[in-house]
C-alpha positions as CSV (number, residue, x, y, z in Angstrom):
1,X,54.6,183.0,83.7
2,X,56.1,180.9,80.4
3,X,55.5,184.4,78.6
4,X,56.8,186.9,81.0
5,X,59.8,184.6,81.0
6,X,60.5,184.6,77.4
7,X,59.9,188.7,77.3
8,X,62.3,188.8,80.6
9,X,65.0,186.6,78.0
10,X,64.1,188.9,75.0
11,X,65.0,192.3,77.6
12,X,68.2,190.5,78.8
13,X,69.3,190.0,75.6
14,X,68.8,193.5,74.3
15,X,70.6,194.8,77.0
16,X,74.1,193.0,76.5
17,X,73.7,193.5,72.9
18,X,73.7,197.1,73.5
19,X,76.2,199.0,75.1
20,X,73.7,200.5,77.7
21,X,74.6,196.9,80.2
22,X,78.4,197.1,80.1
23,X,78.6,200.9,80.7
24,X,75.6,200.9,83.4
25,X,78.2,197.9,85.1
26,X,81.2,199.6,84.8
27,X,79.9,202.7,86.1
28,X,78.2,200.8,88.9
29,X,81.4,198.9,90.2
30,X,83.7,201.8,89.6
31,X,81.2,203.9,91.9
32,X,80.7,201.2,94.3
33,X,84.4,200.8,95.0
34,X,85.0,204.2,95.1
35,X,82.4,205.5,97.4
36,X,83.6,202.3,99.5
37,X,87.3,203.0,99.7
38,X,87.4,206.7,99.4
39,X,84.3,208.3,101.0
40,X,83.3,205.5,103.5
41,X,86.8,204.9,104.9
42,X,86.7,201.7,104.4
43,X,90.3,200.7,105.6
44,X,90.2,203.4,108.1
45,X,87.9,202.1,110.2
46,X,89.5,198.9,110.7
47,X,86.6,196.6,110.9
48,X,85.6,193.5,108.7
49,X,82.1,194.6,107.1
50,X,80.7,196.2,104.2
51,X,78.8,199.2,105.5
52,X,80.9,201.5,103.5
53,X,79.4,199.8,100.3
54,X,75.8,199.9,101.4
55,X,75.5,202.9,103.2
56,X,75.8,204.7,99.7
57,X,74.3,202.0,97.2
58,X,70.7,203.9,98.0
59,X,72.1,207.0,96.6
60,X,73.9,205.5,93.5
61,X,70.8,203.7,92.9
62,X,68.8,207.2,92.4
63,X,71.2,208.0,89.3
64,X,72.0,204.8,87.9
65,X,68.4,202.6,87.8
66,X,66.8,205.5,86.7
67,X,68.8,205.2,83.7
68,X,68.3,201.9,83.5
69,X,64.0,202.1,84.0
70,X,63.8,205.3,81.9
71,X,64.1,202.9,78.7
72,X,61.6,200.4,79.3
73,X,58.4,201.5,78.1
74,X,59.7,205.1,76.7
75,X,61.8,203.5,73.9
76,X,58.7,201.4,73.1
77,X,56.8,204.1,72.9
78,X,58.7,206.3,70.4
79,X,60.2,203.4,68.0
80,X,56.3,202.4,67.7
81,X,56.8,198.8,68.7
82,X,54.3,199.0,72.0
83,X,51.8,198.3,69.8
84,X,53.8,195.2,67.7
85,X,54.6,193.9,71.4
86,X,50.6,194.3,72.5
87,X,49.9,192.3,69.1
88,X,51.6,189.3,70.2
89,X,49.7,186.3,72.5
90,X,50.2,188.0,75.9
91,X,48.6,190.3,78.4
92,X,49.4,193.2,79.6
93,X,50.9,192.0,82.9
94,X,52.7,189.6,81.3
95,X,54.7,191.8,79.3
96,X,55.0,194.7,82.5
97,X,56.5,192.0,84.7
98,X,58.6,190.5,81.8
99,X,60.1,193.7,81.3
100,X,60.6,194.5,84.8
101,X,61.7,191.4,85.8
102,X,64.8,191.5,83.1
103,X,65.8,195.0,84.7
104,X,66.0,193.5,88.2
105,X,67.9,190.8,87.4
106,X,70.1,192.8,85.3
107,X,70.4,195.2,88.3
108,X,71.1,192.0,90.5
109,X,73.8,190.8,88.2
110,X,75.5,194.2,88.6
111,X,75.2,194.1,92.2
112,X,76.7,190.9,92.7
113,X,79.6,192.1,90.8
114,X,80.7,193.6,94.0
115,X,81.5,190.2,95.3
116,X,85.3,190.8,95.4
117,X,85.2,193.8,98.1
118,X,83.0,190.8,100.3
119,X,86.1,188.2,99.5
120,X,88.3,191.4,100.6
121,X,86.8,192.1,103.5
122,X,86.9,187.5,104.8
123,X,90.5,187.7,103.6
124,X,91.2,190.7,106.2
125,X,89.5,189.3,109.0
126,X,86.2,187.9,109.9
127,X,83.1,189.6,109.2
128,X,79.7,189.0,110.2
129,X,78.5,187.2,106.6
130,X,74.8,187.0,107.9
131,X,74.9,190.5,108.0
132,X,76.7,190.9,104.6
133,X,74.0,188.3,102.9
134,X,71.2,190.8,104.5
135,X,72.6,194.1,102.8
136,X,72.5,192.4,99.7
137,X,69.1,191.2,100.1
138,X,68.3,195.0,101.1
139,X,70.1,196.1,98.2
140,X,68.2,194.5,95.5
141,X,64.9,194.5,97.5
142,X,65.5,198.5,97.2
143,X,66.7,197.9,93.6
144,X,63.5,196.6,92.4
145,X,61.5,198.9,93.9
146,X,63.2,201.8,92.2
147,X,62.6,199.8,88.7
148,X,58.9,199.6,89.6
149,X,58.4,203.4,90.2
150,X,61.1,203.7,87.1
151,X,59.1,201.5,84.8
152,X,55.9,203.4,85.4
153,X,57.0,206.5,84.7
154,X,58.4,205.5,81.7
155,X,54.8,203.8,80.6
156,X,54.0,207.6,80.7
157,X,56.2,209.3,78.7
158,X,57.9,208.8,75.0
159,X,60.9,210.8,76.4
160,X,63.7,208.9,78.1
161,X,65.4,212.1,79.4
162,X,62.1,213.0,81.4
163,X,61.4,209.0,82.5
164,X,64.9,209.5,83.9
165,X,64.3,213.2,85.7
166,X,60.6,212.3,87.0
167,X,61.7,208.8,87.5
168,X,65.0,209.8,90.1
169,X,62.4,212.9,91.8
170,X,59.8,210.2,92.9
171,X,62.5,207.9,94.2
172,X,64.0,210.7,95.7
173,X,60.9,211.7,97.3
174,X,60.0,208.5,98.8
175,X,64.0,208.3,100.3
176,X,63.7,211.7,102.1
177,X,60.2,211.1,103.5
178,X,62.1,210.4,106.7
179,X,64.2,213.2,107.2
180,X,63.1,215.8,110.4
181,X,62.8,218.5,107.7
182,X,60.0,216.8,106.2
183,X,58.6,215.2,109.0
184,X,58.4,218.7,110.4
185,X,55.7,219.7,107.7
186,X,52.9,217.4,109.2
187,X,53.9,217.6,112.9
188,X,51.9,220.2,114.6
189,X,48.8,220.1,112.7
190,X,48.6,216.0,111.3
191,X,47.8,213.3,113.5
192,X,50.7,211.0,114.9
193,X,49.5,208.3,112.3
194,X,49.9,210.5,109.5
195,X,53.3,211.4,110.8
196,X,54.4,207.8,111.0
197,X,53.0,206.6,107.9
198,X,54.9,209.5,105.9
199,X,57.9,208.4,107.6
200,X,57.4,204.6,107.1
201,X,57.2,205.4,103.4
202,X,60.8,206.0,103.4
203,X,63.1,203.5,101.6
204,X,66.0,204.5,103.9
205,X,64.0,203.8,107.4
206,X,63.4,199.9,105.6
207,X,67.0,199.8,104.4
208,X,69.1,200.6,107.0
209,X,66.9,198.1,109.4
210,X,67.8,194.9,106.8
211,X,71.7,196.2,106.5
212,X,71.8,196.1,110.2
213,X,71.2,192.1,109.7
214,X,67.7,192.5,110.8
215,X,65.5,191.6,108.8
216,X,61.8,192.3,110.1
217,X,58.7,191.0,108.0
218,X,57.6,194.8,107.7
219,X,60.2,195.8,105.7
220,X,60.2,193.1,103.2
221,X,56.1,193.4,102.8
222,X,56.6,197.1,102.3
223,X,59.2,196.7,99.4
224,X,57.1,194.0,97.9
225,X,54.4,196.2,98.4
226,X,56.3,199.3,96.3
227,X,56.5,197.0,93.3
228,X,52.7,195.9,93.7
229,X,51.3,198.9,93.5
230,X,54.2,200.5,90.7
231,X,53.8,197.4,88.5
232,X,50.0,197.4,88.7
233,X,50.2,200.8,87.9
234,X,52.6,200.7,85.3
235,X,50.1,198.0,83.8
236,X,47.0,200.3,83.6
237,X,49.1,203.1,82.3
238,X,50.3,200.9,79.1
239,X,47.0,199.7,78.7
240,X,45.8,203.1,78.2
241,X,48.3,204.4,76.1
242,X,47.2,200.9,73.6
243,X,43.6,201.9,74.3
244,X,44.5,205.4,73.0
């Protein structure tokens, strides 16, 4: 752990030394707010919550941590310093999560940047905070595992511009797994368990439940489960691309 932790410091760093973490936050608020305010109604509906602000983060998330993932592994890959990282004292899966860890709590620091539209929202009246402290918890549950499928596409390409397209189309994939249209593909000739395990492989069926202040065991285990399998994945991929 004392070595992912001191890659983690090393990614955190690079990103505010860069211009990539002040942008991506700027961006991020500016979208937030306005999505809030101006397509959710926010005022309009005159009531004391935050739905407005969660009901798009799952679709700001599909253009903005893409662009965040799509630099992890690519950009090591091109510069040539994969192999200078792999030389160091450790392990595969301690640089994978050291890397991925920095990009969720970099992600997590944006999020919580939102915090004045919550202080908004108790000055106006009185909101439901449970509720609130759920959606967030959604949010950066559903934040992390875009940065796990993010980060292992990136481990499989030297091109940031494609991490970033293939990277947004599997994520996008996942999210609309749920929709009738889709659905309507397997019923008819798939069993019902095929049916409902497609579906359950939505992020949106998972999200919606924990913004609603629910927050069900089954959700959580499936978005730790996303960044299991992504991570472990993104772990073999780099260790065949040093292999190679």
């Amino acid at each position: 752990m004392g070595a992912s932790w001191a890659i983690c410091k090393r990614e955190l760093r690079a990103y505010f030394t860069t211009p990539l973490a002040y942008v991506f936050i700027v961006i991020f608020v500016a979208m937030n707010g306005a999505t809030a305010f101006f397509f959710g109604g926010f005022f309009d509906r005159g009531q004391a919550d935050l739905q407005p602000l969660f009901s798009f983060l799952p679709w700001l998330y599909l253009f903005l941590i893409p662009a965040v993932s799509m630099r992890l592994w690519a950009e090591e890959r091109k510069s040539g310093t994969l192999e200078l990282m792999m030389t160091l004292p450790v392990s595969t899966t301690q640089a994978v999560f050291g890397k991925f860890l920095a990009a969720w709590i970099f992600t997590g620091i944006a999020l919580s940047l939102t915090f004045p539209i919550w202080i908004t929202v108790n000055y106006l009246g009185n909101p439901d905070n449970g509720v609130i402290i759920a959606s967030y918890l959604g949010g950066l549950l559903m934040a992390g595992s875009y940065l796990a499928i993010g980060g292992f596409v990136s481990a499989m390409t030297r091109n940031q511009v494609i991490a970033f397209v293939i990277g947004a189309a599997v994520i996008f994939l996942f999210m609309m797994s749920s929709l009738e249209l889709v659905l309507g593909m397997f019923q008819g000739w798939a069993p019902t368990l095929v049916v409902d395990l497609v579906q359950s492989m939505s992020f949106l069926v998972h999200y919606d439940a924990i913004v609603r202040g629910v927050i069900d065991v089954r959700d959580l285990i499936f978005y730790l489960s996303i960044m299991g399998v992504f991570i472990f994945a993104n772990v073999v991929v780099v260790d065949l691309k040093k292999g190679g």
